[in-house]
DRENVEX-839373 format. One record per residue (C-alpha): residue number from 1; x, y, z. Coordinates in steps of 0.02 Angstrom, whole numbers, plus 50000, padded with zeros to 5 digits. Example, Ala and Ser with C-alpha at 12.3 -4.5 7.8 and 13.67 -1.06 7.14 Angstrom:
<babas>
    i     xx     yy     zz
    1  50615  49775  50390
    2  50684  49947  50357
</babas>
This chain:
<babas>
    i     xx     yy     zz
    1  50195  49800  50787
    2  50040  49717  50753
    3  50007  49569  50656
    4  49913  49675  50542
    5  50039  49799  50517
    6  50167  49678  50504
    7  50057  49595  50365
    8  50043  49759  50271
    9  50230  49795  50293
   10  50276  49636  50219
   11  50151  49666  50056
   12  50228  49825  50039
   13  50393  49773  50029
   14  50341  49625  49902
   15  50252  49737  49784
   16  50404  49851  49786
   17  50510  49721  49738
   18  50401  49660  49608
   19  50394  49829  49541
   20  50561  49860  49521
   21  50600  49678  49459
   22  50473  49743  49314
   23  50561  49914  49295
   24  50721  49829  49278
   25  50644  49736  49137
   26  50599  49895  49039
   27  50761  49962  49038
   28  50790  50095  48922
   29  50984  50111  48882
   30  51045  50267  48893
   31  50934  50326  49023
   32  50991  50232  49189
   33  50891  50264  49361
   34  50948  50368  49510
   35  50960  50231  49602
   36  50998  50048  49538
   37  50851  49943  49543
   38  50956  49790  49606
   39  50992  49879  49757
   40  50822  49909  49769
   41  50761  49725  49740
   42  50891  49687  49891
   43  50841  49798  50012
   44  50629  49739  49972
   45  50714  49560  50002
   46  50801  49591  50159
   47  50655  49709  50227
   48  50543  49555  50186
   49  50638  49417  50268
   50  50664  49524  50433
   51  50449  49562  50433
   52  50423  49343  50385
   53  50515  49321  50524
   54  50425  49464  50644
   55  50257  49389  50596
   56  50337  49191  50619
   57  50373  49283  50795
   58  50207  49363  50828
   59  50091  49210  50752
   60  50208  49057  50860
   61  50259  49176  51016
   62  50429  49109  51021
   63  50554  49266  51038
   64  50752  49203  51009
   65  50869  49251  51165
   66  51041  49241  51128
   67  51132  49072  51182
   68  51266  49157  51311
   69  51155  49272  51398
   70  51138  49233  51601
</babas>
């Protein structure tokens, strides 16, 4: 991926968190989503950390190896 894409990926995932972070402020009782928003909100988080750290990767060119690999 691109750093572009990458860049547009990450927004993405932000504004989807946001927008559920708002939805789960307008809850209704009584009428509950398909889907919880907090696992929503989790999986925008963990989506976002993993495209930070592809664009730290893309904008530094450092790529991790693991430790025990010969």
């Amino acid at each position: 991926m691109s750093i572009l894409v990458t860049s547009i990926a990450l927004v993405t995932a932000l504004a989807v968190y946001a927008f559920s972070w708002w939805k789960e402020r307008q809850y209704q009782p009584g009428n509950p989503p398909l889907i919880p928003l907090i696992y929503v909100q989790i999986s925008a988080l963990i989506v976002a950390l993993v495209l930070a750290a592809h664009l730290i990767s893309i904008t530094t060119g450092l790529v991790w190896e693991p430790p025990f690999r010969r």
